[in-house]
C-alpha positions in Angstrom: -15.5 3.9 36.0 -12.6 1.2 35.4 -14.2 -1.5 33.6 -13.0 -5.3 34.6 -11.4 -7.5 32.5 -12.8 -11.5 33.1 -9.5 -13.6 33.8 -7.8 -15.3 30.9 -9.2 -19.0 31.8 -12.7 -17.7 31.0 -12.1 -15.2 28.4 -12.9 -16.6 24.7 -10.3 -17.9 22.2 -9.2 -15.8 19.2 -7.2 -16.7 16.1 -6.3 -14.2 13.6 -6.0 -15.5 9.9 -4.3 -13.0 7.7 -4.8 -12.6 4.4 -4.3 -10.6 0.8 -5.5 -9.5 -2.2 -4.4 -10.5 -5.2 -6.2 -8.9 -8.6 -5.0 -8.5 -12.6 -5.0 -5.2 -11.9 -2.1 -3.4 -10.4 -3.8 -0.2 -9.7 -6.7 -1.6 -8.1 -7.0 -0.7 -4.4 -10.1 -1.8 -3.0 -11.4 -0.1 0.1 -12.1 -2.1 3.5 -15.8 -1.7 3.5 -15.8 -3.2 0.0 -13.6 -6.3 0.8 -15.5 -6.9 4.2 -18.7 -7.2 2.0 -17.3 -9.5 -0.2 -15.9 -11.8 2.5 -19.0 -12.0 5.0 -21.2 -12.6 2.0 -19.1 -15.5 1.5 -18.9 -16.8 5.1 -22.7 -16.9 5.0 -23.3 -18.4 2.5 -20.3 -21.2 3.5 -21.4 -21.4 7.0 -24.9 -20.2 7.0 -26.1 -17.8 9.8 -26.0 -20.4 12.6 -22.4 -21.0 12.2 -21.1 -17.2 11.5 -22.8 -16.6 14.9 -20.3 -19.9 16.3 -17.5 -19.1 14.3 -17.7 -15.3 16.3 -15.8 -13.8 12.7 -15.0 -10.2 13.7 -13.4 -7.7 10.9 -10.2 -5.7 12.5 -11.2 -2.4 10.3 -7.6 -0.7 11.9 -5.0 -3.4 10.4 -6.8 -3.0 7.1 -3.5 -1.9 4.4 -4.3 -0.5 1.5 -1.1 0.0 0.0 0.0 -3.7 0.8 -3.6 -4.9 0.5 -3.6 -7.1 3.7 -6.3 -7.4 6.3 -7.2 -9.2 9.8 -10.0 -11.2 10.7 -10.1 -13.2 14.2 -12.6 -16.4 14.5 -13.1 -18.9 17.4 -10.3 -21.6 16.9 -12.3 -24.3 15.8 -13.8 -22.5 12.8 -10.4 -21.3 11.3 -10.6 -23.8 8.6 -14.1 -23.4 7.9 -13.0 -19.6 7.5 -10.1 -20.1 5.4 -12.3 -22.3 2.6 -14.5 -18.9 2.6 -12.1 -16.6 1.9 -10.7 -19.1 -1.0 -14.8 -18.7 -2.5 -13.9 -15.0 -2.5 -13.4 -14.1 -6.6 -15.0 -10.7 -7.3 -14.5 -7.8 -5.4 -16.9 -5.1 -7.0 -16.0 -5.7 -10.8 -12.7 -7.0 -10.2 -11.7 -10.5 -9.9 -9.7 -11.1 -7.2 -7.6 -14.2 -5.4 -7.8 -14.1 -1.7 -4.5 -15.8 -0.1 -4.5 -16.6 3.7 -0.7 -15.4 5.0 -0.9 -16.5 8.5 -3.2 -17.9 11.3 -1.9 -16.0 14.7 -2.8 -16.4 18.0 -1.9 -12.5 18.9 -1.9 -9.4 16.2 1.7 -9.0 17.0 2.9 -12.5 15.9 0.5 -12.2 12.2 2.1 -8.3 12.0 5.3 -9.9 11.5 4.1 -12.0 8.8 2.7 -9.2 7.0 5.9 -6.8 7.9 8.4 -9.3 6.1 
């Protein structure tokens, strides 16, 4: 059955922030389900659970790179900065500290791959 798409002018804004980790630690290599823990305890307890639902935060679990340590999230526009202060709270991963540095806020994957790519 072909599924149908709504058209564009009713269809939800995205933006994709994104971002890196930064530790002490050279070796360390966190995996995705261990950052996305850290990060959505953090954007509930910055925006409570009324605005996560708002903010529509969604983790993109395939653009998740371990070896570069980079990841995607997309948000509702209007909640992007509200986002970014969360992921600045970030500061343990696990055991290790770690530094969470917003690279880009996209519109599209393809323009914040770029980012990430150079």
């Amino acid at each position: 059955m072909k599924r149908l798409k709504s058209p564009p002018a009713l269809r939800a804004k995205k933006r994709y922030i994104i971002f890196r980790v930064h530790s002490d630690d050279p070796e360390f290599r966190p995996d995705f389900l261990n950052i996305r823990g850290a990060i959505w305890n953090s954007l509930e307890g910055w925006l409570g659970e009324a605005g996560l639902a708002k903010a529509d935060v969604k983790f993109i679990m395939n653009l998740w790179d371990s070896r570069k340590q980079t990841g995607f999230l997309s948000c509702s526009p209007k909640f992007v900065d509200q986002v970014k202060v969360a992921l600045a709270l970030v500061h343990q991963v696990g055991d290790e500290r770690v530094i969470l540095q917003v690279l880009r806020v996209s519109g599209t994957i393809k323009g914040g791959k770029e980012k990430v790519r150079s």
